[in-house]
C-alpha positions as CSV (number, residue, x, y, z in Angstrom):
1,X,32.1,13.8,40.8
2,X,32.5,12.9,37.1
3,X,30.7,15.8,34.6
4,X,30.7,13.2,31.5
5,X,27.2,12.5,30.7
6,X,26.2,9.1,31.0
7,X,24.3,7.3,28.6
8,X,22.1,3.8,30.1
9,X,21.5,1.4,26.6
10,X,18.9,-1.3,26.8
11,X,18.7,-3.8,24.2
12,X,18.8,-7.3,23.5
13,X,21.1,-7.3,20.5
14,X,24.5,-7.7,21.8
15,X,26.0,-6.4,18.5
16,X,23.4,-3.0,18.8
17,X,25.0,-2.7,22.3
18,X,28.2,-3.5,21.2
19,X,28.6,-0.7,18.8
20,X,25.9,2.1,20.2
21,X,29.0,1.5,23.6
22,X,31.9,2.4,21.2
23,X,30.1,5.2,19.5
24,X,29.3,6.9,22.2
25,X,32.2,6.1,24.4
26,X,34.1,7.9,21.5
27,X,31.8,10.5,21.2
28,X,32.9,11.3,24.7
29,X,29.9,9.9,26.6
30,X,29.9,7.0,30.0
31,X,28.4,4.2,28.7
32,X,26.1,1.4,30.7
33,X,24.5,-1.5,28.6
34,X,22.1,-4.4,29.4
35,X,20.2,-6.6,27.8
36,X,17.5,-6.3,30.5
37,X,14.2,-3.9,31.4
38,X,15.1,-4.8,34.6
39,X,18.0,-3.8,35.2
40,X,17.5,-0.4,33.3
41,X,15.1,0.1,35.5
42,X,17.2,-0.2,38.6
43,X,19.7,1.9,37.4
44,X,17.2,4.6,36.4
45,X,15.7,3.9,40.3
46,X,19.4,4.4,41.8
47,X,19.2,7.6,40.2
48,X,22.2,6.7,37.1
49,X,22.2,8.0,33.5
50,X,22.0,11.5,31.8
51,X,19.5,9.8,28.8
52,X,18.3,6.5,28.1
53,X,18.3,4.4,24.6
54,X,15.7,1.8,24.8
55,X,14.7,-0.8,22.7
56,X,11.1,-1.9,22.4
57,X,10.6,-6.1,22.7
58,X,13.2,-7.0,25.4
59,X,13.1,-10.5,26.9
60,X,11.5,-9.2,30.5
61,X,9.5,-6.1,29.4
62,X,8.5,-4.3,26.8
63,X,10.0,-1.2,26.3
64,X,7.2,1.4,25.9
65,X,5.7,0.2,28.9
66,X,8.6,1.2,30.9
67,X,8.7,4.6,29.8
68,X,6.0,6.1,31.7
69,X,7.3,4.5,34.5
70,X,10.7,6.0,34.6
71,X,8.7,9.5,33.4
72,X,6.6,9.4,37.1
73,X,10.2,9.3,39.2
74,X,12.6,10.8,36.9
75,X,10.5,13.4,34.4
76,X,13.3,14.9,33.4
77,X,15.1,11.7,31.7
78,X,15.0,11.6,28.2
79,X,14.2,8.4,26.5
80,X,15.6,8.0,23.0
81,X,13.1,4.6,21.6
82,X,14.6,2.0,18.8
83,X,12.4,-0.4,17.3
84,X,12.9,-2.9,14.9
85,X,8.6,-2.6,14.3
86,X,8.9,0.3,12.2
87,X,5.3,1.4,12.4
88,X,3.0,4.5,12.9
89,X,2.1,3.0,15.7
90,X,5.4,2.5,17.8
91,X,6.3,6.1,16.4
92,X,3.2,7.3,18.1
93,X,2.9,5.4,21.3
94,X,6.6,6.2,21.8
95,X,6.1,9.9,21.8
96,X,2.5,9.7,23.3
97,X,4.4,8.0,26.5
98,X,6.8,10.6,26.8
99,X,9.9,9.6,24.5
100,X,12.6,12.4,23.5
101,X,12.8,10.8,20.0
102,X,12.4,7.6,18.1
103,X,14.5,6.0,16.1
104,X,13.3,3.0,13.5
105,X,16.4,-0.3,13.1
106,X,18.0,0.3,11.0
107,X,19.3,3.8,11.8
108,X,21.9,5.9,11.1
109,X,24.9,6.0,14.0
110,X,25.4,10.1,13.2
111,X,21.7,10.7,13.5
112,X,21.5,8.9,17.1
113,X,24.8,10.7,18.3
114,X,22.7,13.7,17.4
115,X,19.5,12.6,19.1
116,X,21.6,12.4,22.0
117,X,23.3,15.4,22.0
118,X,19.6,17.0,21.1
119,X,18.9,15.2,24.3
120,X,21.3,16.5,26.9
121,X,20.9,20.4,25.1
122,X,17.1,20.5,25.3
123,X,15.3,21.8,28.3
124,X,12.9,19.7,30.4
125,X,9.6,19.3,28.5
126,X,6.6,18.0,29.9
127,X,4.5,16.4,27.3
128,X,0.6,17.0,28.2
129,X,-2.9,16.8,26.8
130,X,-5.4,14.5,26.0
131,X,-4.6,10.6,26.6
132,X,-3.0,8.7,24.5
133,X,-5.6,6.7,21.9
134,X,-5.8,2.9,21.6
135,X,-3.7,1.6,19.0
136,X,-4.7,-1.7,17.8
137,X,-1.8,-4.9,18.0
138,X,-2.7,-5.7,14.6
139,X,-1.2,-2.5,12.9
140,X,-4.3,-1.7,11.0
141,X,-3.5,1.7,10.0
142,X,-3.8,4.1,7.3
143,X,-0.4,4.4,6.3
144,X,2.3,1.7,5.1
145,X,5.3,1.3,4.8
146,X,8.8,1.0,6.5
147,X,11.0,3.1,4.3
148,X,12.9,5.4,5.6
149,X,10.8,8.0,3.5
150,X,7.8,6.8,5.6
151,X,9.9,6.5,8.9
152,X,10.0,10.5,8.2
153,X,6.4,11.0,8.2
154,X,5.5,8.7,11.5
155,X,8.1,10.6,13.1
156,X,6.6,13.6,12.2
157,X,2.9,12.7,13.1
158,X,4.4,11.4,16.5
159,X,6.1,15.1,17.2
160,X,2.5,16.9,16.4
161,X,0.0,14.5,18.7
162,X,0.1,17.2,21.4
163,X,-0.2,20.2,19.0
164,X,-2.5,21.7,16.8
165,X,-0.1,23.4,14.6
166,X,-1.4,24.1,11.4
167,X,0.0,21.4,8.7
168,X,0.5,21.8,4.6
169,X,1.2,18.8,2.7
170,X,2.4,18.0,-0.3
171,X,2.7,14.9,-2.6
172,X,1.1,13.8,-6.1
173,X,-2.1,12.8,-6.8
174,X,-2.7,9.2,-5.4
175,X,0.2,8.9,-2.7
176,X,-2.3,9.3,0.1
177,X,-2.4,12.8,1.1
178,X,-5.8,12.2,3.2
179,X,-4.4,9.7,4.6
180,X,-1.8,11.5,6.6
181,X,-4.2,14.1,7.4
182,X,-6.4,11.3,8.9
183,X,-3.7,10.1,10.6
184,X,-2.7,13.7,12.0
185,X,-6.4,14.0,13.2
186,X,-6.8,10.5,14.7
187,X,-3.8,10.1,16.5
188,X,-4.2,13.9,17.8
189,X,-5.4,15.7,20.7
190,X,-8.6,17.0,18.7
191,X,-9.6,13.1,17.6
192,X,-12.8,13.2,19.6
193,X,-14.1,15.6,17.4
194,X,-15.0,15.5,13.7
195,X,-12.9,15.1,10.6
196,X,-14.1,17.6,8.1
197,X,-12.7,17.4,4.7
198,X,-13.6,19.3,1.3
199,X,-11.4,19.5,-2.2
200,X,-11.5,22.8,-3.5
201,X,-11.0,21.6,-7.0
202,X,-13.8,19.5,-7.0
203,X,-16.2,22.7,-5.8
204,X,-17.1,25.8,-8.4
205,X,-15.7,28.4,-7.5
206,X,-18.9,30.7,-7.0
207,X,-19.5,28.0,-4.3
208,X,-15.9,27.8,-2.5
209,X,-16.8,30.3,0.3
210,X,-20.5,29.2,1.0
211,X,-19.5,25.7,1.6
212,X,-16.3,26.8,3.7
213,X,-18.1,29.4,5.4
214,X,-21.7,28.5,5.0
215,X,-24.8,30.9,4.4
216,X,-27.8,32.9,5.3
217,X,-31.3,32.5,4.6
218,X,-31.9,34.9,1.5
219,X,-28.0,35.6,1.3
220,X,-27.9,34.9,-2.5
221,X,-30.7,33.8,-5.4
222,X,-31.8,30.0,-4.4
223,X,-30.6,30.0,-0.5
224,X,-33.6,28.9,1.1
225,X,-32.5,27.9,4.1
226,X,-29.4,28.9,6.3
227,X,-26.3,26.3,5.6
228,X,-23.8,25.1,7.9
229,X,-20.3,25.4,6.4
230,X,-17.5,23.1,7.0
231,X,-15.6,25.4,9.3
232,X,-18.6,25.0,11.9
233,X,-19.2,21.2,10.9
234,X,-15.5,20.9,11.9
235,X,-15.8,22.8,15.3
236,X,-13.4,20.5,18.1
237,X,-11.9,18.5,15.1
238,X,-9.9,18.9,12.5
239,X,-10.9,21.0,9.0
240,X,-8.6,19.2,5.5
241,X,-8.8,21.5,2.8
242,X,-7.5,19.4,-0.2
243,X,-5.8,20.7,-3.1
244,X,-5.4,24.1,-1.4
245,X,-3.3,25.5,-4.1
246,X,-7.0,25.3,-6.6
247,X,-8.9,28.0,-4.2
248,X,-9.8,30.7,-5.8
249,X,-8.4,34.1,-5.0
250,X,-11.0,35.5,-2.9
251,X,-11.5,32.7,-0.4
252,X,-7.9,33.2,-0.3
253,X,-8.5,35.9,1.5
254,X,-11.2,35.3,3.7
255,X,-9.2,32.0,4.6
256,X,-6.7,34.3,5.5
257,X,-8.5,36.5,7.6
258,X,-10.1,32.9,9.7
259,X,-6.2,32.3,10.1
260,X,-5.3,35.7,11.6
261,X,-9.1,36.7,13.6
262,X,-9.7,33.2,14.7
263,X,-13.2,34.2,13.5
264,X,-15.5,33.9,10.6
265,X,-18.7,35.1,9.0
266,X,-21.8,33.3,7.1
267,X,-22.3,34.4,3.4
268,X,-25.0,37.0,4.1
269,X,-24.1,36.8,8.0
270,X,-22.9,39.7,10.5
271,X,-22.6,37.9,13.5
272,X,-18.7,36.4,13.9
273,X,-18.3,33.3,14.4
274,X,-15.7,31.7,16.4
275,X,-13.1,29.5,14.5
276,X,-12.5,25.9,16.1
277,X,-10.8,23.5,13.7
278,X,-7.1,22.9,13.8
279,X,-5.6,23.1,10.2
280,X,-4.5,20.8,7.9
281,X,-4.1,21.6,4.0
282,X,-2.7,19.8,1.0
283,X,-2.1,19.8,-2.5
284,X,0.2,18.5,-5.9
285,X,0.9,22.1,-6.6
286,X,4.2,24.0,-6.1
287,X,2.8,26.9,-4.2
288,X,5.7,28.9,-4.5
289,X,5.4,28.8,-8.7
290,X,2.1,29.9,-7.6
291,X,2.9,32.7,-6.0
292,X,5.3,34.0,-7.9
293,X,2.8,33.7,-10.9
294,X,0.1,35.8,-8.6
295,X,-2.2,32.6,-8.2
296,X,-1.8,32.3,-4.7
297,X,-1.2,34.8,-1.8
298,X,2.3,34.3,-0.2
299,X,0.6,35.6,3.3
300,X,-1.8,32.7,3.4
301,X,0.9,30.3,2.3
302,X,3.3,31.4,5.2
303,X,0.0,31.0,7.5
304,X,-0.5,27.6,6.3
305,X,2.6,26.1,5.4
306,X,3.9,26.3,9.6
307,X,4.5,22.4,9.6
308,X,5.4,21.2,6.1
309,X,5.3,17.3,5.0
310,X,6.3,16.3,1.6
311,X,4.6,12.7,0.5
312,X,6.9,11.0,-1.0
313,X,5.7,9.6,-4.2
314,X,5.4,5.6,-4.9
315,X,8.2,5.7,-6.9
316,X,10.9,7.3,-4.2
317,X,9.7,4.4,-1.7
318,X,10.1,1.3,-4.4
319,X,11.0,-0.9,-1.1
320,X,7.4,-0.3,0.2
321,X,6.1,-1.7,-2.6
322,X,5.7,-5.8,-1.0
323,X,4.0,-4.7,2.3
324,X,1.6,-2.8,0.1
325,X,0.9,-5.5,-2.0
326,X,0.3,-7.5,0.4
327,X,-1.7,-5.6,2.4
328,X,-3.9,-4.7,-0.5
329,X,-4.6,-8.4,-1.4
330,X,-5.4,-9.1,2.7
331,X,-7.8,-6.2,2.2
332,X,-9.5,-7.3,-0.7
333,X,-9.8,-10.9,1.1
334,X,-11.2,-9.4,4.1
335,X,-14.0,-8.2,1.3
336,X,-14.5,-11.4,-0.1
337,X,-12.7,-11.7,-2.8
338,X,-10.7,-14.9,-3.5
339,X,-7.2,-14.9,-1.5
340,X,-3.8,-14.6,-3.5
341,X,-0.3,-15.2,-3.5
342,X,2.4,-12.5,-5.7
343,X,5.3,-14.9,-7.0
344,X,9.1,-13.3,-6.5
345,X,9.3,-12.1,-10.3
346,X,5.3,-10.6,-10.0
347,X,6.5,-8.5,-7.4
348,X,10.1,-7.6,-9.1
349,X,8.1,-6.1,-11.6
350,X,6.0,-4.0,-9.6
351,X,8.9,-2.8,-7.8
352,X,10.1,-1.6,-11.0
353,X,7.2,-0.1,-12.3
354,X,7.0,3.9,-12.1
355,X,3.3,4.1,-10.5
356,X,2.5,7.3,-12.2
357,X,-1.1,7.1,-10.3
358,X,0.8,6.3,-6.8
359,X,-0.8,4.3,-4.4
360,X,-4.0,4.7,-5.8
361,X,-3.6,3.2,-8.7
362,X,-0.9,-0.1,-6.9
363,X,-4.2,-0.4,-4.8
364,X,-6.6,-0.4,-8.0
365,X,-4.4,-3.2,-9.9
366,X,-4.3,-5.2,-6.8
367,X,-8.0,-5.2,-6.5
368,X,-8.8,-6.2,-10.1
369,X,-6.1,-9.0,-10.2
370,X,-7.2,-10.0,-6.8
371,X,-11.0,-10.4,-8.6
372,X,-10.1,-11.4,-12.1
373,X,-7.5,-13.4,-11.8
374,X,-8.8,-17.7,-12.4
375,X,-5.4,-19.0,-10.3
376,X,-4.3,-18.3,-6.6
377,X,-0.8,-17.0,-7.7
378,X,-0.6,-14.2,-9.6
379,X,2.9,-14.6,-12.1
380,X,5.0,-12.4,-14.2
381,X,3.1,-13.2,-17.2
382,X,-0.3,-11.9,-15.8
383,X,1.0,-8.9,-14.7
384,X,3.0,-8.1,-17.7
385,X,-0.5,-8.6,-19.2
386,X,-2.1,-6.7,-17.1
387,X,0.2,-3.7,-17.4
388,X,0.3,-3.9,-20.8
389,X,0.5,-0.7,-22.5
390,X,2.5,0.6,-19.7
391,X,6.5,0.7,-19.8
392,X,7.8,-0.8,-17.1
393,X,11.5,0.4,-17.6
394,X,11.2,2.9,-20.1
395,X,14.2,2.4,-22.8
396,X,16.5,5.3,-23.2
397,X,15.1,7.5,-26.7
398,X,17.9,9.5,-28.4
399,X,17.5,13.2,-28.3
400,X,16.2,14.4,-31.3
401,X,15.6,18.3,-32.0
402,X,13.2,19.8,-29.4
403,X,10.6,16.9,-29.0
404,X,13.1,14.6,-26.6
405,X,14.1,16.2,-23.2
406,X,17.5,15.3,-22.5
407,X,19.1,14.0,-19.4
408,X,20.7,16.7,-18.5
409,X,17.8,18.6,-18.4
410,X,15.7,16.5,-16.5
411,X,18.7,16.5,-13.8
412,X,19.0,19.9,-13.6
413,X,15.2,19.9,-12.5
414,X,15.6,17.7,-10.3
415,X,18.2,19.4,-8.7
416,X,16.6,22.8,-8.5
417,X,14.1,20.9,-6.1
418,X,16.6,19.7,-4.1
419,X,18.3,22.8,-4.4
420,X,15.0,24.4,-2.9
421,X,14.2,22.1,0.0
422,X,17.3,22.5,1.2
423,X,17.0,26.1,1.2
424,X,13.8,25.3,3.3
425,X,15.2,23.2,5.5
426,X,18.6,25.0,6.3
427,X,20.9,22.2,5.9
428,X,24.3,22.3,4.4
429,X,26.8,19.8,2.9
430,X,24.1,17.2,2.0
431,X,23.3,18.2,-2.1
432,X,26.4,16.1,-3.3
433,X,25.6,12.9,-1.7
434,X,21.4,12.9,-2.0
435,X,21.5,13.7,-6.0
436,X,24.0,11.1,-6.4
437,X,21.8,8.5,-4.2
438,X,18.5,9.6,-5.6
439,X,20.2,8.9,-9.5
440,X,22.2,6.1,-8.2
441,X,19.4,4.0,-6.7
442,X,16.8,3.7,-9.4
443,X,20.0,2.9,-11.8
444,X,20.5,-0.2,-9.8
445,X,17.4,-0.9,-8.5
446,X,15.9,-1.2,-12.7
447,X,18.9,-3.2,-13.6
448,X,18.5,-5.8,-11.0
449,X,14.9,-5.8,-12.2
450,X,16.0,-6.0,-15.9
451,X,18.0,-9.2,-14.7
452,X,15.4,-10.6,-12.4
453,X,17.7,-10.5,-9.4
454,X,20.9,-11.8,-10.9
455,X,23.6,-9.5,-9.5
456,X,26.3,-11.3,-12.1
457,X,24.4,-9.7,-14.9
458,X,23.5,-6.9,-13.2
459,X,26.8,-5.8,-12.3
460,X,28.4,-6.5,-15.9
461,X,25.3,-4.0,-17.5
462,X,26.1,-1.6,-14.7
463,X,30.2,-2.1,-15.2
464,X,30.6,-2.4,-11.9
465,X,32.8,-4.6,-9.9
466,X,30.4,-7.7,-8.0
467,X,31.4,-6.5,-4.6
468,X,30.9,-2.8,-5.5
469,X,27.0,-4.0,-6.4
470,X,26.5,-5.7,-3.6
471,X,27.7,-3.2,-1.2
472,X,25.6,-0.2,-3.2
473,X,22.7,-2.8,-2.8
474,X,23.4,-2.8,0.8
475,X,23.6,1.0,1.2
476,X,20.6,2.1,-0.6
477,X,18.4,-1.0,0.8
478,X,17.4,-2.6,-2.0
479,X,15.5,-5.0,-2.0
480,X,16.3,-8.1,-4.5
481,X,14.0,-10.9,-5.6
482,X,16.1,-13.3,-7.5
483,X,14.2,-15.6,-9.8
484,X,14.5,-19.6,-9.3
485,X,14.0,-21.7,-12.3
């Protein structure tokens, strides 16, 4: 009897089948590929195939709905789920169902080979807790977006539904950092409780460890009544402390103390009281400066920081920047205010446009065109008007003395971050190829907005050779809105 693992592919693309069969059959692995639910489903019945790779919409079935099915005969199976609907919500209801992994079209052919092998290493796990929520068919979620920056983060969420681990994210002001706790909280085990949420910035700090902690009748001059603090308010739920890295340093350490006890007091208060939230912290600080500058205790950053996100900021996720859009003038519709349209060059622009204020502020322009705005389409000129007094594509300055900061130096930054998250996350042989993408895909990205789309122009400004633009288009995903007329 054969030892080579087998590997059963369902999908409806015969190209998708085509080349996962190659890969793998390369790789080493049996291969057996339909286009039906069906017929999976038989094989998986006969008791065939080490994992599976699904696809979602298949002509007979969908594929989520097969999963728990092949879970009640054959638990043990792992499911590896691709979707071309590269949502929060097929991340989630994938993994809620019992997937090993999910994988967003289109994805990378190393990173399934390694989902697979992940798959055949892994023990047996049995995925528990409360059931699954209901998800709504019309994707109206929190979070937006399919680039793979985003892809990232639903993956993420999906992995920590059935955990209460305690989560520390980062991002800059505006790129939705609530949001992603929300989600964590609403798409968790703990969603029947309450979603607590206070911003330590926005509290003075004399008032930080009543309103976390809450007080006693009498505990200080002016409590008149005994107050309920958030930890307690949050009790079953989840607790989002926002812009962590502002807290002062003693409700550092009392923070630190809930972490480690599990337990708390009231300001004034003897008797402990038992903590119940699960976790989940933010901020647009670099905690580690922090710490190394004494502003924030390295214990409670290690307590906090077990699952770290990093928010990518508006400007890393340019190709988000439609489905944003559009969902943003959809919402302000749904609120009465007149419907519009973005032409092709409108929304060039905005792709190039840096978004200092993130999301936030995308949201905010969409909203006051959507009201102020006479005409149903909203052009390049009334945008350009709009955003006047902001540089779209900033024009290179020459360095002069120590007022300009030259490229090289903002590089080198760059790449000290880099440098550091892949220090965090342990991987190796990656720094070349991400610094060169991450310059190399704003370069291209402004110049086929400085040409409206033409990739002629583009490529003579660049220097580059036609086919070399269009296949650099192709590998960084760019999206390009060619102007008519």
């Amino acid at each position: 009897m054969s030892t080579v693992p087998t590997v059963l592919i369902a999908d409806d693309d015969r190209s998708i089948r085509t080349v996962l069969t190659q890969a793998l059959g390369r790789s080493g692995y049996q291969v057996r590929a339909t286009s039906s639910a069906a017929t999976l489903w038989r094989w998986v019945e006969d008791g065939e195939g080490d994992v599976v790779i699904t696809d979602v919409i298949m002509p007979d079935e969908n594929g989520l709905d097969l999963i728990p099915r092949i879970k009640r005969i054959r638990p043990e199976l792992p499911i590896i789920v691709m979707s071309a609907q590269s949502t929060l919500t097929t991340a989630v209801q994938a993994t809620q169902r019992g997937a090993f992994d999910y994988l967003p079209k289109p994805f990378d052919l190393g990173e399934l080979l390694a989902v697979v092998d992940r798959a055949l290493k892994q023990p047996v796990y049995a995925a528990g807790g409360a059931p699954a929520p209901k998800l709504s068919a019309d994707d109206n979620l929190p979070l937006i977006g399919r680039s793979p920056a985003m892809q990232e983060i639903y993956r993420i969420i999906a992995r920590l539904t059935t955990t209460d681990l305690t989560v520390m994210i980062n991002g800059e002001s505006g790129a939705g950092k609530e949001l992603v706790a929300r989600a964590l909280h609403d798409y968790g085990r703990r969603r029947a409780g309450p979603f607590v949420a206070i911003n330590m910035a926005a509290i003075p700090r004399e008032l930080i460890e009543s309103e976390l902690f809450g007080h006693e009748r009498g505990a200080f001059t002016g409590a008149t009544n005994r107050h309920i603090g958030r930890f307690e308010q949050a009790a079953g739920g989840t607790l989002f402390l926002d812009e962590i890295g502002d807290m002062p340093p003693e409700a550092q350490t009392r923070l630190l103390r809930v972490l480690q006890e599990g337990e708390f007091t009231t300001v004034g208060g003897r008797q402990p009281i038992r903590a119940n939230a699960r976790i989940v912290a933010a901020t647009h600080r670099d905690l580690r400066a922090l710490i190394r500058s004494g502003q924030f205790r390295e214990d409670l950053f290690y307590r906090l920081n077990v699952v770290p996100i990093r928010l990518p900021p508006l400007r890393e996720r340019p190709d988000d920047i439609p489905v944003l859009a559009q969902h943003f003038l959809n919402k302000a519709q749904s609120e009465g205010l007149p419907g519009k349209t973005i032409d092709a060059p409108a929304m060039a622009m905005l792709s190039a446009y840096r978004w200092p204020g993130n999301v936030r502020e995308l949201e905010n322009l969409i909203r006051r065109l959507a009201a102020l705005v006479p005409q149903p389409v909203i052009t390049e000129a009334v945008l350009a008007q709009e955003l006047a007094g902001y540089t779209i594509a900033e024009e290179p300055q020459p360095a002069s003395g120590d007022d300009a900061e030259t490229m090289a130096a903002v590089v080198e930054r760059h790449v000290a971050r880099l440098l550091a998250a892949i220090r965090e996350s342990g991987e190796e042989g990656v720094l070349y190829e991400r610094a060169l993408a991450e310059f190399e895909r704003p370069l291209i990205r402004m110049t086929l907005a400085e040409t409206r789309g033409n990739q002629i122009r583009a490529a003579a400004l660049l220097g580059l050779n036609r086919n070399t633009l269009r296949k650099k288009i192709r590998e960084h995903g760019i999206g390009v809105h060619r102007r008519v007329g």
